[in-house]
N, C-alpha and C positions, 0 to 999 in steps of 0.2 A: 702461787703457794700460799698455806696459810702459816702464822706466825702463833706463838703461846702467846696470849697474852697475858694473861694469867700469872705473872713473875714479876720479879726486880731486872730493870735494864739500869746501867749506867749510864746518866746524864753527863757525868764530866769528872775531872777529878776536881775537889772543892776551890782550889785557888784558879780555874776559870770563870770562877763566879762571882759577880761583884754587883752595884748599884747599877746596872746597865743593861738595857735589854739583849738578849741571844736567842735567834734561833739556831735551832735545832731539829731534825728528825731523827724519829726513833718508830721502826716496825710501819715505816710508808707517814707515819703522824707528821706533821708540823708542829713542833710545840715552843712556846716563844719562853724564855726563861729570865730571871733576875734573884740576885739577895736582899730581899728585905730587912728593912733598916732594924730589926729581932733580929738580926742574922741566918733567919729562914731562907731558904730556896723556896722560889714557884715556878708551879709548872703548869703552863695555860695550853689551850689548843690555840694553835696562833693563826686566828681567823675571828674578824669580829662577824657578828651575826648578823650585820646590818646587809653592809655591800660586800660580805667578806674580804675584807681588806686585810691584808695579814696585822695585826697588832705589831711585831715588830718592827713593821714600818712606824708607828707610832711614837711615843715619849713614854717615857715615867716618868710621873708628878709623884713625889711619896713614895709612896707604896703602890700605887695604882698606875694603871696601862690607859694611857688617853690616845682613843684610834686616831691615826694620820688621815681619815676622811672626812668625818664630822663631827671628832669628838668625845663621842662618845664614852665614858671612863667605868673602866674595871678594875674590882680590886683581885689581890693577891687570888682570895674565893672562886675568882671568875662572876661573881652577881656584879651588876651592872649597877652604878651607884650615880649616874649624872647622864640624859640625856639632851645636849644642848638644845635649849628652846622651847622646850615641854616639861610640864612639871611633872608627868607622873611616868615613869620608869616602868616599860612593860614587863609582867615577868617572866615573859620567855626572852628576856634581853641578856641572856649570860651565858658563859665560855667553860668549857670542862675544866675544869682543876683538877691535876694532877698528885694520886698524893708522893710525898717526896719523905726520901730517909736518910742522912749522911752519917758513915761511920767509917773510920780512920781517913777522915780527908778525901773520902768520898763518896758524892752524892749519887742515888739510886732514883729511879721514877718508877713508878707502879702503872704498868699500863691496859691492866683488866678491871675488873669488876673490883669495885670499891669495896663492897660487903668484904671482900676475900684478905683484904691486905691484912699483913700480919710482917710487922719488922723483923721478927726473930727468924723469918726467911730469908732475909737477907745476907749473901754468902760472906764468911768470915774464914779467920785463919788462926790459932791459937800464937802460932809466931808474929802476928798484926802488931799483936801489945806488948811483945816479950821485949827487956831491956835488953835481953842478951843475944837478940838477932835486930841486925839491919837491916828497917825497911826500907825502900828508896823509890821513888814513882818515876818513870820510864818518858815513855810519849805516848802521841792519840794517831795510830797509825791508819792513814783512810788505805781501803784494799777496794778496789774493783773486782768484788768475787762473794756472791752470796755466803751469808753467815756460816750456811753447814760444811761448805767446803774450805772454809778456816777454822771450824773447830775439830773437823777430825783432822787434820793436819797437826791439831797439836793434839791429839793422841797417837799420835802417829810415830813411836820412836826409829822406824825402819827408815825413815827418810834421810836420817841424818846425818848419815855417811856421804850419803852422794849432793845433799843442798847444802851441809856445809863444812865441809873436810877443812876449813882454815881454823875453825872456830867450836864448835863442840860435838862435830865427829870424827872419826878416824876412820882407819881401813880395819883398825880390832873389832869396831860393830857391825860389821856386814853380813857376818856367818852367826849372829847368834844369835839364835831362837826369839821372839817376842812375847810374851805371855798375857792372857789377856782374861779379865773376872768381868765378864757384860753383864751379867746380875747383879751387880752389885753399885751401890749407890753412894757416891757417884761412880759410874764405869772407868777402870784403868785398867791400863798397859803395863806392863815393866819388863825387865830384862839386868842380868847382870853380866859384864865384862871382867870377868877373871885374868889376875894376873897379867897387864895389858901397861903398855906407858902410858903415864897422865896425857890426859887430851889437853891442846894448847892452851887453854886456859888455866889447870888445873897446874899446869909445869910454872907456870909464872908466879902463883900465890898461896903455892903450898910446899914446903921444906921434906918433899919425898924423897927418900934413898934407893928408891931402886921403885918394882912395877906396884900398881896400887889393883883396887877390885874398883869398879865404878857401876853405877847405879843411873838407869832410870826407872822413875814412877811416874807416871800419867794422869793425871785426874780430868775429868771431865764431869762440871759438875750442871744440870741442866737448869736453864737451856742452854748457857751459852758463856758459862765462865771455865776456864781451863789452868790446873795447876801442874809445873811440872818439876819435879823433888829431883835432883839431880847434883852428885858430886861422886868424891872420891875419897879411899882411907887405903893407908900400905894393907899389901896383900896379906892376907893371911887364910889359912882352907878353910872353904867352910861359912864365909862370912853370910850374916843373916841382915833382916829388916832392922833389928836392934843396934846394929853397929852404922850406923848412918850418923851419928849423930859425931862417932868418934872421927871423927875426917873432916874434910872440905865440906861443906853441905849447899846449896844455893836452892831457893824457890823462883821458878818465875812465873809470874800470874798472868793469866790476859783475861781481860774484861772485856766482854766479845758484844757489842752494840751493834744491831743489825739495824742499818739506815732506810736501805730499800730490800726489792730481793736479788740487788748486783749488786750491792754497797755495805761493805763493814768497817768498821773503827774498833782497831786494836788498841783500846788503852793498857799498857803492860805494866808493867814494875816488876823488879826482886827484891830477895827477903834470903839473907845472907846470914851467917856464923861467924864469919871472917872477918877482920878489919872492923870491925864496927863502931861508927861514926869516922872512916876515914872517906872524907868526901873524894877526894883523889882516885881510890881504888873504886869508889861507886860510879866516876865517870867512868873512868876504864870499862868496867861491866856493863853501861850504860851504850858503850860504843859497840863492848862484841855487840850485846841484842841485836845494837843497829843494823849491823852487816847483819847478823843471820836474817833479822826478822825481814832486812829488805831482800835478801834470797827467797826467802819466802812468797813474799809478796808477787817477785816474779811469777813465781810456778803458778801461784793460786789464781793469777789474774789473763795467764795463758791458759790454764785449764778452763775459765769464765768464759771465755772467749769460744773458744774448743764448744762447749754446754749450748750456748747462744747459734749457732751456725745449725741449717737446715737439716734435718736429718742424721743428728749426731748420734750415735748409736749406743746406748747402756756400755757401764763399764765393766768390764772386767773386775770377778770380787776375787782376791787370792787370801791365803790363810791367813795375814798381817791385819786383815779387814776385820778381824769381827769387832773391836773395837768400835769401830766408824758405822756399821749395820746395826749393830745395837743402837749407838746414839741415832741414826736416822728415823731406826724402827719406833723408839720412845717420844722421837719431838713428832712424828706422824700420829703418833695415837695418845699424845698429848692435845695438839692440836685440834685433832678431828672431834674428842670428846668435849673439848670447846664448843666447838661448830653446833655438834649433837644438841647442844642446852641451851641453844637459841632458837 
């Protein structure tokens, strides 16, 4: 498969980064990473050019990566600034440098064409910076299951009755309709539950009198970030997109880092109305995730499995799918027009 390059991948969320070297891959790359004493992130291809030796076998002296086989020192830049024994430094002696962008406590790596970078792509949330939502950073979930078949999973709101009826579905989401806008950017899903009891979560941290309306919204933004807008407000007829705000509300984000093409890392977080700054109520929420997301995780890395075996046969699309066909059909003709201009 080919991969966008051409995009912001998440390197890590920012407090994994520190004076020490870290590999990492991102999109099949090796990239050896550290925080420079600026406070900057670097992002190297982690391969010195001599005997390819990975550089994070290496040290850092400073600011600069001194290869663990002869030496050799690179800065932050990736130019090659010391080769032991020789005075004169060849200039094909240096390493890709990654460019890097960190906003709200998390850093991004650019993994195309340098001419193209532009930060203001970098995906954001207007709730990111609001005082009056909590945001809360999750974990870095590794999944054995190619990136596409964990991002439409989280457009996915049909599944959610049956992976996780303890935790944020019911038996009131089974029968109802999923709706879906694939033209539109980014492509989402939604669905509302009329008149239905708060789903387990919703019963424990909000003072409802009787049935509420609840809400999902899907976002999928590409390649590979996924938001999903989700709560509840007492029922009343009628309720629209504008009354969202009047109720329960919660975001949960995942930062979808494709490692290989059977390997992803779920960095997640939510972004809450409720409680805000009550660290207590954020582990709580941090635990449902837990459980859903490792329900998840089952299905997406038995379906990997399923994909991988000899002669496995195309799936079956039903009407819940066009969400997921759309995002397949956009990262394919993403990709290919990549391809095309090389």
């Amino acid at each position: 498969m080919h991969f966008v390059r051409n995009a912001w991948y998440v390197a890590g969320w920012a407090k994994e980064f520190d004076h020490e070297l870290r590999h990492a891959k991102i999109l099949g790359e090796d990239l050896v990473m550290f925080r420079a004493s600026n406070g900057e992130v670097a992002v190297l291809h982690d391969r010195c050019p001599h005997k390819h030796l990975p550089l994070s076998k290496g040290r850092l002296i400073g600011d600069q990566i001194e290869c663990g086989y002869h030496g050799s020192v690179f800065g932050a830049d990736g130019k090659c600034t010391r080769v032991p024994g020789q005075p004169r430094v060849p200039p094909s002696a240096c390493v890709r440098a990654f460019p890097v962008h960190e906003r709200h406590d998390i850093v991004w790596v650019w993994m195309g064409d340098p001419e193209k970078v532009d930060p203001d792509d970098v995906f954001d949330l207007d709730q990111l910076g609001d005082p009056e939502w909590d945001a809360h950073q999750g974990d870095a979930l590794y999944i054995e299951s190619n990136y596409l078949n964990v991002a439409e999973n989280l457009i996915d709101p049909a599944h959610v009755t049956f992976v996780h009826p303890t935790t944020l579905g019911s038996d009131a989401h089974s029968e109802v309709p999923v709706r879906c806008d694939a033209s539109a950017d980014p492509i989402y899903t939604w669905r509302w539950i009329r008149n239905a009891p708060p789903n387990p979560f919703f019963q424990n941290y909000a003072d409802f009198k009787g049935n509420v309306d609840r809400w999902q919204y899907l976002y999928l933004y590409l390649p590979s970030t996924a938001v999903i807008d989700f709560g509840s407000a007492d029922a009343k007829p009628g309720s629209t997109e504008d009354r969202r705000d009047e109720g329960i509300r919660l975001f949960a984000v995942h930062l979808l880092t494709p490692v290989s093409e059977r390997e992803t890392i779920d960095r997640w977080m939510h972004i809450r109305n409720t409680h805000v700054g009550d660290e207590a109520v954020a582990r709580v929420v941090d635990e449902m995730f837990r459980t859903a997301f490792a329900e998840d995780k089952i299905v997406l890395e038995a379906i990997q499995l399923e994909e991988e075996k000899p002669g496995a046969e195309p799936t079956l699309q039903l009407a819940i799918d066009q969400g997921s066909i759309a995002y397949r059909a956009r990262i394919k003709e993403l990709a290919e027009a990549e391809l095309a201009r090389h």
